[in-house]
C-alpha positions in Angstrom: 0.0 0.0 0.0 2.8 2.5 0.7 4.1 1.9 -2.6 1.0 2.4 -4.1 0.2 5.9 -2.6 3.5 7.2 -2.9 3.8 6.4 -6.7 0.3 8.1 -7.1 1.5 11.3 -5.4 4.9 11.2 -7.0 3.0 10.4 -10.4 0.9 13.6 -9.3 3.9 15.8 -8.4 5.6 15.5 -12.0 2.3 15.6 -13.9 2.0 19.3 -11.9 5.2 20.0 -12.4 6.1 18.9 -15.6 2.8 19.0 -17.5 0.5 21.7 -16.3 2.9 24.4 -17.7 2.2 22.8 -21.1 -1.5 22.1 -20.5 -4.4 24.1 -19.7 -6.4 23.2 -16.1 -9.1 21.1 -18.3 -6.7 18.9 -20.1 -4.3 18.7 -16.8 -7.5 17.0 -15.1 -8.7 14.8 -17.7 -5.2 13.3 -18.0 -4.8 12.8 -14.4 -8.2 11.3 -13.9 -7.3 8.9 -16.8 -4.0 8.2 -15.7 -5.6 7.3 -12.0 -8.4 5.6 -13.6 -5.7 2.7 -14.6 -4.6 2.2 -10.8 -7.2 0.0 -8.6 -7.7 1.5 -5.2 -6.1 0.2 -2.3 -8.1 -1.7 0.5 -6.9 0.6 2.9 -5.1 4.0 3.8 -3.6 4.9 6.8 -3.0 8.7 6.6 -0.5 9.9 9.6 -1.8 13.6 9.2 1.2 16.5 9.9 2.2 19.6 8.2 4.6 20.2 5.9 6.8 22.5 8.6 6.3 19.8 11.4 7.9 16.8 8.8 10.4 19.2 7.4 11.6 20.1 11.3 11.8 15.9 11.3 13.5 15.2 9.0 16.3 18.1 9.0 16.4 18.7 13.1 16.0 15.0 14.2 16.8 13.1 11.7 19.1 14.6 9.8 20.0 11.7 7.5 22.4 13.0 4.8 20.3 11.3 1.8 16.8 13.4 2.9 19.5 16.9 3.4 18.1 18.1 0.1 14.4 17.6 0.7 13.3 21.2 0.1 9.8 22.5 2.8 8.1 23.1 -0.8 8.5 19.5 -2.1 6.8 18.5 1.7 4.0 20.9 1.1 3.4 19.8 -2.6 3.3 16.3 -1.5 0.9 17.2 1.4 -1.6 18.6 -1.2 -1.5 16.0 -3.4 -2.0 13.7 -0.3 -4.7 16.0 0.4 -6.3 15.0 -3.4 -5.7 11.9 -2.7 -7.2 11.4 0.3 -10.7 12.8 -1.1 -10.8 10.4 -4.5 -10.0 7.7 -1.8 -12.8 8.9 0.7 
């Protein structure tokens, strides 16, 4: 399941990124629900809810593992809106 919801809201991340400068919001949406239309649902999501600050204040002041030292706060928010989308086609 982990692997499941993170590919969807790294799939979601570069489609955002990447595509929506070259698409317009209509054809951005259509693709997406199309692209999520090919990947069943999982049986079950556990969401462990916190903000974007609280995980990047994790991950840089206790953690501090050199491989997540580049994690940027705006990636964390961007991935805690997608979550967010995720969460309510889920729902």
């Amino acid at each position: 399941m982990y692997g499941f919801s993170y590919g969807t809201i790294r799939a979601d991340i570069i489609l955002k990124t990447h595509l929506r400068c070259c698409l317009c919001g209509t054809q951005y949406s259509r693709l997406r629900e199309h692209l999520l239309s090919l990947v069943p649902l999982p049986d079950a999501v556990v969401f462990l809810d916190a903000t974007a600050e609280v995980c990047y204040a994790r991950i840089h002041g206790l953690r501090k593992r050199g491989c997540e030292s580049g994690i940027p706060l705006a990636y964390l928010a961007g991935l805690d809106e997608c979550y967010q989308s995720f969460n309510k086609c889920v729902s």
